[in-house]
DRENBA-478637 format. One line per field, with one value per atom (N, C-alpha, C): residue number from 1; residue in one letter; atom name; x, y, z. Coordinates in nm, 4 decimals, decimal comma, always signed. Example, Ala and Ser with C-alpha at 12.3 -4.5 7.8 and 13.67 -1.06 7.14 Angstrom:
2
n = 1|1|1|2|2|2
res = A|A|A|S|S|S
atom = N|CA|C|N|CA|C
xx = +1,3190|+1,2300|+1,3200|+1,2850|+1,3670|+1,2900
yy = -0,5690|-0,4500|-0,3300|-0,2250|-0,1060|+0,0030
zz = +0,7800|+0,7800|+0,7800|+0,7080|+0,7140|+0,7870
This chain:
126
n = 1|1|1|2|2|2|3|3|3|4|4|4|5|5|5|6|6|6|7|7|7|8|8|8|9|9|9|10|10|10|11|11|11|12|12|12|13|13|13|14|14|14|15|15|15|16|16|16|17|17|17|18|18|18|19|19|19|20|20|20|21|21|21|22|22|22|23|23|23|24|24|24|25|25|25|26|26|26|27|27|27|28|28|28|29|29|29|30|30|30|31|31|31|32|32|32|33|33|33|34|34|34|35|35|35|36|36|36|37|37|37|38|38|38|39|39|39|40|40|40|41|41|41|42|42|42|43|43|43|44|44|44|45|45|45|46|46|46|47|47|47|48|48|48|49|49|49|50|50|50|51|51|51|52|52|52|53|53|53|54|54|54|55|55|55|56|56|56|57|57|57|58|58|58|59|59|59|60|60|60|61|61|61|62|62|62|63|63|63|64|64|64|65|65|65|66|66|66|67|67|67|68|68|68|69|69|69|70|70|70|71|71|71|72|72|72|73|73|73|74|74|74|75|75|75|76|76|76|77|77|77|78|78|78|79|79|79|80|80|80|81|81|81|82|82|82|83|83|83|84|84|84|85|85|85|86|86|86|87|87|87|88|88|88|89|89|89|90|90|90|91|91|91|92|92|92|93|93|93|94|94|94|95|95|95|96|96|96|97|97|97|98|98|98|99|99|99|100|100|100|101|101|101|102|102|102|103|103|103|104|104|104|105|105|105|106|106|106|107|107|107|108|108|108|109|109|109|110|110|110|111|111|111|112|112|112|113|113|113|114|114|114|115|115|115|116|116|116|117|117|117|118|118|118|119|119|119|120|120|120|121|121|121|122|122|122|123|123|123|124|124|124|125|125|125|126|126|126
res = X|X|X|X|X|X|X|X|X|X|X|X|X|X|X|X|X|X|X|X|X|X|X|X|X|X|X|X|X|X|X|X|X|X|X|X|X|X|X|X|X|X|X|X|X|X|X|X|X|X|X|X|X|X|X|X|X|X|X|X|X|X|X|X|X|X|X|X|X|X|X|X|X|X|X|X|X|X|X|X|X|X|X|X|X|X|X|X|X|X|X|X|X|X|X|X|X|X|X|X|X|X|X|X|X|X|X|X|X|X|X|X|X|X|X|X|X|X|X|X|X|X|X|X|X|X|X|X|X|X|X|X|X|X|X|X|X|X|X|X|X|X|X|X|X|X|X|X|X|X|X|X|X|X|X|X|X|X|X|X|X|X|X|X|X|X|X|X|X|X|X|X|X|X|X|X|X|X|X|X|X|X|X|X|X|X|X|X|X|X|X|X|X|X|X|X|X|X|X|X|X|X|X|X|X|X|X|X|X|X|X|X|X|X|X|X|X|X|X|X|X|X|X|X|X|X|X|X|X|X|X|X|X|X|X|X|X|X|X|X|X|X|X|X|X|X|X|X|X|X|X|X|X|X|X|X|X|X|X|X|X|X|X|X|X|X|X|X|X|X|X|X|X|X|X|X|X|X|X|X|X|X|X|X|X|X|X|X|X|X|X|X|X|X|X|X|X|X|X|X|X|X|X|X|X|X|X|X|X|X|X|X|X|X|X|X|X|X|X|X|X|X|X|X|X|X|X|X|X|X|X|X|X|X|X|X|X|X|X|X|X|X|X|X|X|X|X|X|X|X|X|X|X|X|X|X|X|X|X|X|X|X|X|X|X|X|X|X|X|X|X|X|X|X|X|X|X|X
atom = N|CA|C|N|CA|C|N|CA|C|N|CA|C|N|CA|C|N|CA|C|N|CA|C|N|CA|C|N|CA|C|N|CA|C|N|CA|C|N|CA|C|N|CA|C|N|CA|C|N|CA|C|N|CA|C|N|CA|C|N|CA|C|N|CA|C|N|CA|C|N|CA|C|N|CA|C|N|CA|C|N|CA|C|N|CA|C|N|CA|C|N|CA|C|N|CA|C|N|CA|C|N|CA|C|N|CA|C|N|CA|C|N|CA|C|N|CA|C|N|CA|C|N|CA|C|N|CA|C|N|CA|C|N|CA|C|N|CA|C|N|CA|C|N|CA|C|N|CA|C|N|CA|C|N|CA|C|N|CA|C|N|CA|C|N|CA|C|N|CA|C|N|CA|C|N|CA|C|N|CA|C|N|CA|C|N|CA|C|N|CA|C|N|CA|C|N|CA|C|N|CA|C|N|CA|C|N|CA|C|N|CA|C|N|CA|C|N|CA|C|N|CA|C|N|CA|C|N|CA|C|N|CA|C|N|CA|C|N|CA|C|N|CA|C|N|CA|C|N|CA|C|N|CA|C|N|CA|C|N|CA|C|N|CA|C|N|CA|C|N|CA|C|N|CA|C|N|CA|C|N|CA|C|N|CA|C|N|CA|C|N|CA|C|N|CA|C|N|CA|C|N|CA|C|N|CA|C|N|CA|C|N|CA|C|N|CA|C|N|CA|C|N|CA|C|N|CA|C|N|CA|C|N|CA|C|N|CA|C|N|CA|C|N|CA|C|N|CA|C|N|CA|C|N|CA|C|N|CA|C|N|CA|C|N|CA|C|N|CA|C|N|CA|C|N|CA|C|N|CA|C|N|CA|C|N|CA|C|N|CA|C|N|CA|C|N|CA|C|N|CA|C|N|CA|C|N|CA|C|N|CA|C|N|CA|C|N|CA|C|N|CA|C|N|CA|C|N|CA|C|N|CA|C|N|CA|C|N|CA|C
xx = +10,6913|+10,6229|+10,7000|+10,6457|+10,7116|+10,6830|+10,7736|+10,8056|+10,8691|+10,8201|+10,8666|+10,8807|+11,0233|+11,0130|+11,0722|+11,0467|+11,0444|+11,1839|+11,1926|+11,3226|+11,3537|+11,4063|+11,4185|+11,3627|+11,2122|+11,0789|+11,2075|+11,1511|+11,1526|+11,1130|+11,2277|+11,1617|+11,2344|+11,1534|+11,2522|+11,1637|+11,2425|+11,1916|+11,1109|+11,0419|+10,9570|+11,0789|+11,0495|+11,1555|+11,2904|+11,2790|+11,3500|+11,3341|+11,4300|+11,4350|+11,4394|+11,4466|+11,4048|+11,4300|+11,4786|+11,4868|+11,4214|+11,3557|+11,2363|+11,3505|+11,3248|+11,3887|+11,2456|+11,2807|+11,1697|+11,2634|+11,2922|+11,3804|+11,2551|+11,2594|+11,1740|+11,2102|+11,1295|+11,1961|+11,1687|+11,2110|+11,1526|+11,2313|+11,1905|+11,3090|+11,2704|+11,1575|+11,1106|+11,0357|+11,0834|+11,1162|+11,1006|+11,2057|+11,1947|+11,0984|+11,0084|+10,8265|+10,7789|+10,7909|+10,6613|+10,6500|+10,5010|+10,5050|+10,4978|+10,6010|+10,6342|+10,5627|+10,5033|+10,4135|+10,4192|+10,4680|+10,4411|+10,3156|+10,2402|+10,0981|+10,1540|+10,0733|+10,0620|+9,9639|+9,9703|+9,8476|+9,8266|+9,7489|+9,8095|+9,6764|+9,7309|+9,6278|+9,4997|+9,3878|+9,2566|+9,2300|+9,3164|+9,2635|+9,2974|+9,2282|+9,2296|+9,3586|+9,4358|+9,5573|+9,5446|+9,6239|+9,5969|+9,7705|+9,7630|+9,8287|+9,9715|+10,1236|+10,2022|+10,2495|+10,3449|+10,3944|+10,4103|+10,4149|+10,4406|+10,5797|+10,5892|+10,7018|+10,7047|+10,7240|+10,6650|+10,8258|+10,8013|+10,9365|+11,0601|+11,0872|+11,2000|+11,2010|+11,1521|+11,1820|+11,1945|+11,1210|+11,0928|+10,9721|+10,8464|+10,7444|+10,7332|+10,7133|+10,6496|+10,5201|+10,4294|+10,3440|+10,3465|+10,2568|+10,3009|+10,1518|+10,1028|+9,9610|+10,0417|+9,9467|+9,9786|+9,9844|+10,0129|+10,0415|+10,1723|+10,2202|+10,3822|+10,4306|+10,3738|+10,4476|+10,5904|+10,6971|+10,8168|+10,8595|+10,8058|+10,9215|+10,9780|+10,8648|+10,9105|+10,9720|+11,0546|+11,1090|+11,1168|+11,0451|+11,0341|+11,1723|+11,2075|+11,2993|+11,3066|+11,4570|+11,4248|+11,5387|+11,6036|+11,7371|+11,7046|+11,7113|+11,6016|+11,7542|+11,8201|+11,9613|+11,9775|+11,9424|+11,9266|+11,7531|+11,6886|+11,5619|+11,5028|+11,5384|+11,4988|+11,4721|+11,3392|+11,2313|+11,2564|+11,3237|+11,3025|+11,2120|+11,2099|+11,0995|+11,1485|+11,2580|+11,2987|+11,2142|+11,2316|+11,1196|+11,1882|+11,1736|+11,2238|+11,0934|+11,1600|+11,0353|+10,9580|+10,9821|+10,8986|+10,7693|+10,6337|+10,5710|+10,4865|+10,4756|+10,3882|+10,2564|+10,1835|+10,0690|+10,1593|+10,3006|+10,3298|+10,3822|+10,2877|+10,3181|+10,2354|+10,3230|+10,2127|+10,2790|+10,2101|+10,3000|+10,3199|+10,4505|+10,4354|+10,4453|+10,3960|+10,3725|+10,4423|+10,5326|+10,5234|+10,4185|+10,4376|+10,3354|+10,3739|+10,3612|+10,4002|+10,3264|+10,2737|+10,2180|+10,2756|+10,2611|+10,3614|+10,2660|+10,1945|+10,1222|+10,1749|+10,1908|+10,2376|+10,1666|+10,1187|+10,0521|+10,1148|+10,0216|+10,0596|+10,1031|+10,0244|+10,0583|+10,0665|+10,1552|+10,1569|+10,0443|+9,9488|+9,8459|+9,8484|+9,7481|+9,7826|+9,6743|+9,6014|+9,4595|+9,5325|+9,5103|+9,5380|+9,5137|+9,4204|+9,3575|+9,4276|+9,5197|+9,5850|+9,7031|+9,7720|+9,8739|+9,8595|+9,9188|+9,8843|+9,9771|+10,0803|+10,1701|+10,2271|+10,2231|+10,2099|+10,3295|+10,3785|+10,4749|+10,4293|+10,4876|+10,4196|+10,4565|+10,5402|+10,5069|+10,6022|+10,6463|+10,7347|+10,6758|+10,7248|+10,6316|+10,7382|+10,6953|+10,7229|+10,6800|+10,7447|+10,6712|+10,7663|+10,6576|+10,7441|+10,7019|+10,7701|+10,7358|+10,7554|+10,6532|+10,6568|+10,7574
yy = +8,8276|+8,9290|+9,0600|+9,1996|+9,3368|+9,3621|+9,4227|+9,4955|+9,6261|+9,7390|+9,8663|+9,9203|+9,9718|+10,0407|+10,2293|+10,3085|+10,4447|+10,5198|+10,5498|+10,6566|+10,8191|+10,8658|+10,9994|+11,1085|+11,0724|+11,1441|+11,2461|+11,3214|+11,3879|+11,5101|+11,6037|+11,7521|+11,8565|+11,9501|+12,0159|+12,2432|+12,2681|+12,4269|+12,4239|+12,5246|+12,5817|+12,6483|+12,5815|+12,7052|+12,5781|+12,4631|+12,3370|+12,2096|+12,1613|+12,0336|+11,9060|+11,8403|+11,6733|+11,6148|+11,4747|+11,3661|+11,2545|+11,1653|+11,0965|+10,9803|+10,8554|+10,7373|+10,6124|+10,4857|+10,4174|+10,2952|+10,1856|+10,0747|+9,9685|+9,9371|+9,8211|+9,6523|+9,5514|+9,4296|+9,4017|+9,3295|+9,2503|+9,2532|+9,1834|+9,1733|+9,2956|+9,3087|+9,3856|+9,5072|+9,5793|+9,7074|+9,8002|+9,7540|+9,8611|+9,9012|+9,7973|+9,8329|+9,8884|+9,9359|+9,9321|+10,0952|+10,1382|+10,2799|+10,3040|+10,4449|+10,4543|+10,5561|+10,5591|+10,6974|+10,7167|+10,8216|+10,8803|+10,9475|+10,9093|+10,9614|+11,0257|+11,0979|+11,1685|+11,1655|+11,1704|+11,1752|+11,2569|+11,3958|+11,4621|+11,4090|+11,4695|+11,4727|+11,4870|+11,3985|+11,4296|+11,4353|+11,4089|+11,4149|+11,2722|+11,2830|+11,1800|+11,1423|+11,0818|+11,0076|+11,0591|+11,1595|+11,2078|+11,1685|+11,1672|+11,1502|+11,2789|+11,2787|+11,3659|+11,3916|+11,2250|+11,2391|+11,1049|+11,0708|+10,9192|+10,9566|+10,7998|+10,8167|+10,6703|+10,6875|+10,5270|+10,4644|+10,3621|+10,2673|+10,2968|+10,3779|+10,4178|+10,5771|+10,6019|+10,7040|+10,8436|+10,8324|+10,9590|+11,0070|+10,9723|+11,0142|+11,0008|+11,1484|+11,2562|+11,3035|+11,2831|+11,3419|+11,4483|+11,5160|+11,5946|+11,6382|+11,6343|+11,7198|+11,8383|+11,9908|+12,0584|+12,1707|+12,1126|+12,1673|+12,1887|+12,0896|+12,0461|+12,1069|+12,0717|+12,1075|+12,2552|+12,1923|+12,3406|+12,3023|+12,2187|+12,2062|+12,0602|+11,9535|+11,8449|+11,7665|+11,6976|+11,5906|+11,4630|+11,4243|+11,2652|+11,1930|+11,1279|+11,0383|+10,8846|+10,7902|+10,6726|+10,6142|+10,5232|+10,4319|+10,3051|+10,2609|+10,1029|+10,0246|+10,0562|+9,9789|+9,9412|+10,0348|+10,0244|+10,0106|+9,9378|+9,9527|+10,0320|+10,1491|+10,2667|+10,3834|+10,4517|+10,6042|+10,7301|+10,8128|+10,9302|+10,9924|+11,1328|+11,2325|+11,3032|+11,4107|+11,5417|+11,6487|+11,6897|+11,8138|+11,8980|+12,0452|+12,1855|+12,2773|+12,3330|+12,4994|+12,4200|+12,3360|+12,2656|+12,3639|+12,3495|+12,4724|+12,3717|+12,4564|+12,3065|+12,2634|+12,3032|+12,2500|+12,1189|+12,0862|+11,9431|+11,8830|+11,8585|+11,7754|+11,6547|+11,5562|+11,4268|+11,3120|+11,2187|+11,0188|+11,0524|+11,0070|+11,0265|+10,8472|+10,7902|+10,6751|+10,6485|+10,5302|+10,4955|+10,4147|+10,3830|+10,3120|+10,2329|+10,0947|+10,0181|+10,0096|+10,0271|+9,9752|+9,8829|+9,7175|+9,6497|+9,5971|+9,6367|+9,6034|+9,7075|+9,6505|+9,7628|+9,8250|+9,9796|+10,0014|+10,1673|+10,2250|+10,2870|+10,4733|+10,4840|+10,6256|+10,6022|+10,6775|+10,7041|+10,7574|+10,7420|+10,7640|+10,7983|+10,8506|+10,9201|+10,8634|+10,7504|+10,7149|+10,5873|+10,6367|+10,5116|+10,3748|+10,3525|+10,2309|+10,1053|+10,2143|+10,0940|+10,0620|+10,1315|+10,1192|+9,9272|+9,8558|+9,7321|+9,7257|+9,7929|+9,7757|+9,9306|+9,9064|+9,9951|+9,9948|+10,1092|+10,1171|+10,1517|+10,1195|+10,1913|+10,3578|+10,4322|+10,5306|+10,5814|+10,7416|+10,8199|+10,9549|+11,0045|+11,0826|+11,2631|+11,3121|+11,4519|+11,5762|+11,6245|+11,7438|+11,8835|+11,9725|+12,0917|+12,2125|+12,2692|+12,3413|+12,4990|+12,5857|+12,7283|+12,8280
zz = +14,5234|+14,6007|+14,5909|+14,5573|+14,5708|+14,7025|+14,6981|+14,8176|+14,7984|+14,8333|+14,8562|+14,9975|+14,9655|+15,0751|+15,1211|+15,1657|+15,1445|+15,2481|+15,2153|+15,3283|+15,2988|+15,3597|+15,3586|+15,4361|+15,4765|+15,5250|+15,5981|+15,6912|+15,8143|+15,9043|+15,9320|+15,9475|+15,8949|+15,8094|+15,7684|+15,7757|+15,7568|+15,7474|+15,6130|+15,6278|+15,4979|+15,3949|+15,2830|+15,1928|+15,1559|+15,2788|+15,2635|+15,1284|+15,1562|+15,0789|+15,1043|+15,0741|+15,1074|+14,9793|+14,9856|+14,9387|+14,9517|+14,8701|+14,9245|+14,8202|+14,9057|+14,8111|+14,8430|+14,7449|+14,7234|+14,6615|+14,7456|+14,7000|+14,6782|+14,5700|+14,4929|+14,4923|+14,5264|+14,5150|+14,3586|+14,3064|+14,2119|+14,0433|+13,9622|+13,8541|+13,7527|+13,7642|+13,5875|+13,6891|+13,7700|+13,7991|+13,6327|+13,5832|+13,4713|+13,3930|+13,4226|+13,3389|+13,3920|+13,5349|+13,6201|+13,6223|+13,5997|+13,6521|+13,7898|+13,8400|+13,9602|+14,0126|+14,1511|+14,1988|+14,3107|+14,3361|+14,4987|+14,5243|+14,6497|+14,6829|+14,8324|+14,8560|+14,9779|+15,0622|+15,2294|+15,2700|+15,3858|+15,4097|+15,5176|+15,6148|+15,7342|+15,8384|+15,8305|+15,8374|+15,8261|+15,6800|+15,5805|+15,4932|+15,4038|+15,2501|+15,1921|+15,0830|+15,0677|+15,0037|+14,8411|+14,8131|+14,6897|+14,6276|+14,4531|+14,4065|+14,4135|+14,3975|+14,4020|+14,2462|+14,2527|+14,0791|+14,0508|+13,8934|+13,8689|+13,7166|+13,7140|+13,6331|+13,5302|+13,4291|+13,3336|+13,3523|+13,3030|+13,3419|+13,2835|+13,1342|+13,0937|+13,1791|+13,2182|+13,2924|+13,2376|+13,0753|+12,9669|+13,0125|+13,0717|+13,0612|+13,2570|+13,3145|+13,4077|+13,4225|+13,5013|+13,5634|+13,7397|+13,7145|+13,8768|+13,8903|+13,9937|+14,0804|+14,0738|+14,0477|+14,0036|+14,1215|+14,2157|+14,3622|+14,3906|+14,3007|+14,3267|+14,2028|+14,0952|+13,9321|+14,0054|+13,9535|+13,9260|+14,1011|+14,1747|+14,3265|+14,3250|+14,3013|+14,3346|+14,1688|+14,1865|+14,0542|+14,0978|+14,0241|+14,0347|+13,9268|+13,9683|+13,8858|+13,9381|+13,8387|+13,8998|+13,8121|+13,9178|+13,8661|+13,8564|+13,7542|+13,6959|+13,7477|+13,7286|+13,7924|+13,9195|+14,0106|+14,1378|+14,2018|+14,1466|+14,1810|+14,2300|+14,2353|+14,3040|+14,2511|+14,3015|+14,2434|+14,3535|+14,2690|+14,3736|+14,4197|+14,4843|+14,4781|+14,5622|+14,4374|+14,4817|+14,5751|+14,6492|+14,6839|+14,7030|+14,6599|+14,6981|+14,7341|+14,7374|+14,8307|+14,8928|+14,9818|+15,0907|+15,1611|+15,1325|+15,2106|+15,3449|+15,4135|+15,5145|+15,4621|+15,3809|+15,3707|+15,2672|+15,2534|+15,2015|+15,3182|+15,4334|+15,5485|+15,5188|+15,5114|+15,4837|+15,5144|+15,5001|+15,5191|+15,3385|+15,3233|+15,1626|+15,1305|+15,0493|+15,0141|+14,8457|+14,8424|+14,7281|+14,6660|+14,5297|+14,4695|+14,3569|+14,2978|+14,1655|+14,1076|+13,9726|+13,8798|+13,8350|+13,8295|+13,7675|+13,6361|+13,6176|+13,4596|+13,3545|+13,2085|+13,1355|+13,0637|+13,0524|+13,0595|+12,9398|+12,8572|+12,7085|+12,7949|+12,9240|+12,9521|+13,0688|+13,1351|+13,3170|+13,3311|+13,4555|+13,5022|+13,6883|+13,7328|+13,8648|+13,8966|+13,8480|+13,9427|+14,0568|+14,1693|+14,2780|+14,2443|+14,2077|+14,2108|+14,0807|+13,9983|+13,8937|+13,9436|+14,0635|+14,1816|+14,2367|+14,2121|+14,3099|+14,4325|+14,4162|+14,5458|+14,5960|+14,6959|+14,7981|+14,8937|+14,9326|+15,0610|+15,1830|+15,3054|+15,4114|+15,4554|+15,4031|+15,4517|+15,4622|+15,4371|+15,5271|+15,5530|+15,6109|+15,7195|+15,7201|+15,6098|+15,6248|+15,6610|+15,7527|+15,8326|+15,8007|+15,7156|+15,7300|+15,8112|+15,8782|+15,9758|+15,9375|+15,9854|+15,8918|+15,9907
């Protein structure tokens, strides 16, 4: 069974930074494509960034492209998600995500995601 789980969330100023971490159970971590989704208030759970299992190939929603960096330590089972220039409209539950099928390109559609984290919860304040 995977299990993810998220840390870092919190509160920070506009113009701030954050660290988002994502500790993974499981052996073959290193295949899996990795994705952080977001979900703000009232609205619907959209993709942030993903990352393929050697950790060469990056995607970003282009909201974020040039603040946030996704990365990931296959050693330590664990996916980042740098954030800088924090603006508040990036107030959200930020969610990790596993792809554990292997799969030829990183992709940002939810639905090839099978495992899921519950949540951390970042609020930036203007």
């Amino acid at each position: 069974q995977v299990q993810l789980a998220e840390s870092g969330g919190g509160l920070v100023q506009a113009g701030g930074s954050l660290r988002l971490s994502c500790a993974a159970s499981g052996r073959t971590f290193s295949i899996w494509t990795m994705g952080w989704f977001r979900q703000a208030p009232g609205k619907e759970r959209e993709f942030v960034a993903a990352i393929g299992g050697s950790g060469d190939s990056t995607i970003y929603t282009d909201s974020v492209k040039g603040r946030f960096f996704i990365s990931r330590d296959n050693a330590k089972n664990t996916v980042f998600l740098q954030m800088n220039s924090l603006k508040p409209e990036d107030t959200a539950v930020y969610y990790c995500a596993a792809d554990s099928r292997p799969r030829p390109m990183v992709v940002s559609t939810q639905g090839t995601y099978d495992y899921w984290g519950q949540g951390t919860r970042v609020t930036v304040s203007s």
